[in-house]
N, C-alpha and C positions, 0 to 999 in steps of 0.2 A: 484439792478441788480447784480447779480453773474459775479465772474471777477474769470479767473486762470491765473495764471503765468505759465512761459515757464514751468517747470518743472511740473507742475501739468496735464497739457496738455502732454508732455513727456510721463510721468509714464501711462497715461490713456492710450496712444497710445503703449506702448510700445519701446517708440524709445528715442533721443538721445537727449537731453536739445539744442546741439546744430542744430541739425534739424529743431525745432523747430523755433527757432529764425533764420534761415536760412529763412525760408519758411514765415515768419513775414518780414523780408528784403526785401525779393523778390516781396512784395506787396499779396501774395496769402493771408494772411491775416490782417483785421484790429489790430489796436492795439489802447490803452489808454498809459499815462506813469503818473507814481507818479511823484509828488513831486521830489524825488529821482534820477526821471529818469528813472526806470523800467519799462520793457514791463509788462501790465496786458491786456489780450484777454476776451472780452465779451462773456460769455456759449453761445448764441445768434449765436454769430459768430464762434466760435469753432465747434458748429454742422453743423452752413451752410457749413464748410473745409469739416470737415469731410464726411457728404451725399454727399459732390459736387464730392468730391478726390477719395473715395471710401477707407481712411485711415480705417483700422481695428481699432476698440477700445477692448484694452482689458481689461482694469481695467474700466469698466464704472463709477462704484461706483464714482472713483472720480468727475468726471463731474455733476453728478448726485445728489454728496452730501448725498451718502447713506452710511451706513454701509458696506453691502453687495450688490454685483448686480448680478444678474444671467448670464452667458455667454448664448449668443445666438445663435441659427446656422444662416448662412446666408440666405434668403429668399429663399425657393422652397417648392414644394408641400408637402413633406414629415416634412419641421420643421413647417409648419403652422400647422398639426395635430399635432403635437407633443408641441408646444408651446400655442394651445388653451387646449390642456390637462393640462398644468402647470396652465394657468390664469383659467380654470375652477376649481381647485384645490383649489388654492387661495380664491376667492370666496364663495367659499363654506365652507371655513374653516373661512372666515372674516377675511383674511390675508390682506387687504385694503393695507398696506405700501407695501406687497410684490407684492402683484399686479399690482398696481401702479407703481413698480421701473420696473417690468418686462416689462410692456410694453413702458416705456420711454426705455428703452435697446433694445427694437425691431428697435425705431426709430433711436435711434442714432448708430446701424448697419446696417440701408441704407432700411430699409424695409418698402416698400411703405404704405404711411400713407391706400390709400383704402385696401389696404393689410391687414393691422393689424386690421380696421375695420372689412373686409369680413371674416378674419379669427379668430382669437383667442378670441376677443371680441364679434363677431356674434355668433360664436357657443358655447362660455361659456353662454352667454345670455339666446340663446335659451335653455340651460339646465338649467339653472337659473330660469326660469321662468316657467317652470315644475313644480317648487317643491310646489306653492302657492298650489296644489292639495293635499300635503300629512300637511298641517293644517299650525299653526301660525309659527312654527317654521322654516318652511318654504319661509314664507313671510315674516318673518324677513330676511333672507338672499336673498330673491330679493332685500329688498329695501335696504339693505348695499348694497348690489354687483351694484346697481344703483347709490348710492353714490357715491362707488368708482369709478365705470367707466368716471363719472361725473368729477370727481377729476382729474384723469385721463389725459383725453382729454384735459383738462382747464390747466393743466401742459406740457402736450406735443406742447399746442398750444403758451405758453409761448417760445416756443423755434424757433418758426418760426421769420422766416424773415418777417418785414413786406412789407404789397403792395404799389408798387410808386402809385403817385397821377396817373397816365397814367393807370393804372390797368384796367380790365373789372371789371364791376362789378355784382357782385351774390346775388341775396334776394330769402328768403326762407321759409318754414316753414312748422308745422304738422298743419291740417287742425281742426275745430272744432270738437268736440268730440273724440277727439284724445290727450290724456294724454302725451304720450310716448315722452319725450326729447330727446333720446340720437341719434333717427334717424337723426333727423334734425341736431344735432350736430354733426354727424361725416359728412355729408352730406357737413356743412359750413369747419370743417376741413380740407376734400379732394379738396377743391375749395379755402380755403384758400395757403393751401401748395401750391399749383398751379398759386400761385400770383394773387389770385383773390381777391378783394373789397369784405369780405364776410359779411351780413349783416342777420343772425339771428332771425325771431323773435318768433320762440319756438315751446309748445305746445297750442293746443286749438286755432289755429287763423279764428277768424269771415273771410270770403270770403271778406269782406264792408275792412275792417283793411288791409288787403294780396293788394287788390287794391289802397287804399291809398298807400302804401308803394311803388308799384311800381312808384305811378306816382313821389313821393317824392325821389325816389335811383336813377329812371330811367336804370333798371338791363338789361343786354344782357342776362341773363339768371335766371331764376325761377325755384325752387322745392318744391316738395310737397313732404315729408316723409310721408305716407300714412300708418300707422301699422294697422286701426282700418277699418273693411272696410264697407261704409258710406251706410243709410238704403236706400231704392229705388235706385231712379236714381239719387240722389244727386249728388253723388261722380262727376262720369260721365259726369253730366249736368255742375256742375261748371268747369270741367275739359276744358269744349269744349269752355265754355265762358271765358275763362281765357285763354287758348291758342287763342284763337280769337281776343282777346286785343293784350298779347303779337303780335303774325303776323303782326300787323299793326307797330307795333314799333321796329320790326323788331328783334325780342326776342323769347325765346323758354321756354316753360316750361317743364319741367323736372319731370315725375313722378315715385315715384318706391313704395314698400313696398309691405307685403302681403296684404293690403288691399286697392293697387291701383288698379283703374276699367279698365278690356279690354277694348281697343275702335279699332275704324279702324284708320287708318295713317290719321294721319292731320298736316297742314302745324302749324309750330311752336308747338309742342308737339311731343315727346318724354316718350316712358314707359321703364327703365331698371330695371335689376333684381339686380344690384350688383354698391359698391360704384365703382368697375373698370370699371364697363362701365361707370358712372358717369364722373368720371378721366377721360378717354377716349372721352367721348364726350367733353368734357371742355379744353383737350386738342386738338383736335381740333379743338373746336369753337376758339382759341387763334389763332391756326396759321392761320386760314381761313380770320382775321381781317389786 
């Protein structure tokens, strides 16, 4: 576990060693102590201060243990186009470390995790994924830029706080014949950051397996990442029996992707188009409880 000391936390934030250890006094943060007696602050918990506080970081690099970190703008319309231009850059170039530092620096400047989903990572993607059409060279840099994103998320997810035993809990998954991981994963991200029980279980899941699992989590809430969209009435049909269960147990399923099926409104099911209404829904299913 990565541990900083006051000063290292200082320098990132910009401010004053003695700040620092003010704000440690004050209870606003955890602390460990050596041997010695030294405050050392958990990266863990130094991100939770800083998203909670709304503290600027300016030197992220340090937190982050990078060489270099890229300064971000604070989250609105205008720095989401302009920062999925940077990670699509990256990507493309199989900059994987810089990518990967870039969007840990999205996060620990307060930018909401369905944020950095919907934005920078969604629309590098989708140009990512263009490229398999202009031959190998191409699909060599999808499946890096898969890699990384993968990488990615599994680092940013290291930084979360985790869910008290009291948590809702969230199970999920991309449906059978459905390759695509990274839906589902950012999916279990935005619901984990949200102090949800997040529970995972990937690509390709048999309908028989997705039911088992419910009855074993017992989820207030279910999604289907849906990228691939299912032959007949498949999709659909399992959609309606699956919301069907859930309703009785008082659960909703949750579907999105471009290859999730229209249906009409039915009790426990849910179709959105983005990880923010996901957010949105799940923050409200929290306070509703």
């Amino acid at each position: 576990m990565k541990v900083l000391s006051p000063k290292d936390l200082a320098q990132s934030l910009g401010v004053s060693e003695s700040s620092v250890k003010r704000w440690v006094d004050d209870g606003a943060m955890a602390v460990m102590r050596t041997a010695g007696g030294h405050r050392r602050i958990a990266l863990r918990e130094a991100v939770r201060f800083v998203r909670q506080s709304g503290a600027a970081v300016i030197r992220p690099e340090i937190m982050l243990g990078a060489r270099t970190a890229p300064r971000v703008a604070p989250f609105d319309g205008v720095a989401v186009q302009e920062e999925a231009e940077r990670f699509f850059s990256f990507l493309q170039r199989d900059e994987g470390p810089a990518a990967k530092t870039l969007l840990l620096s999205l996060y620990l400047s307060g930018w909401p995790v369905a944020a950095i989903c919907d934005g920078p990572m969604r629309v590098a993607l989708e140009r990512i994924g263009a490229l398999w059409q202009h031959g190998p060279a191409g699909i060599v840099i999808e499946h890096r830029a898969t890699v990384t994103c993968v990488q990615a998320l599994a680092e940013m997810r290291s930084l979360f706080t985790p869910p008290t035993a009291a948590a809702p809990v969230a199970l999920g998954a991309a449906p059978s014949n459905d390759p695509y991981i990274i839906p589902s994963m950012m999916a279990a991200m935005v619901l984990a950051d949200l102090g949800y029980q997040d529970h995972n279980l990937g690509s390709e899941t048999p309908f028989a397996a997705l039911r088992q699992a419910i009855e074993h989590y017992n989820p207030q809430l279910v999604w289907l990442a849906m990228s691939v969209r299912p032959g007949a009435d498949g999709g659909a049909r399992t959609a309606v029996e699956l919301a069907d269960v859930l309703a009785l147990r008082g659960a909703t399923l949750v579907m999105g992707g471009r290859g999730a099926p229209l249906l009409a409104p039915l009790p426990g099911l849910l179709r959105i188009q983005s990880m923010a209404e996901l957010a949105a829904f799940a923050r409200g299913a929290q306070g509703a409880k």
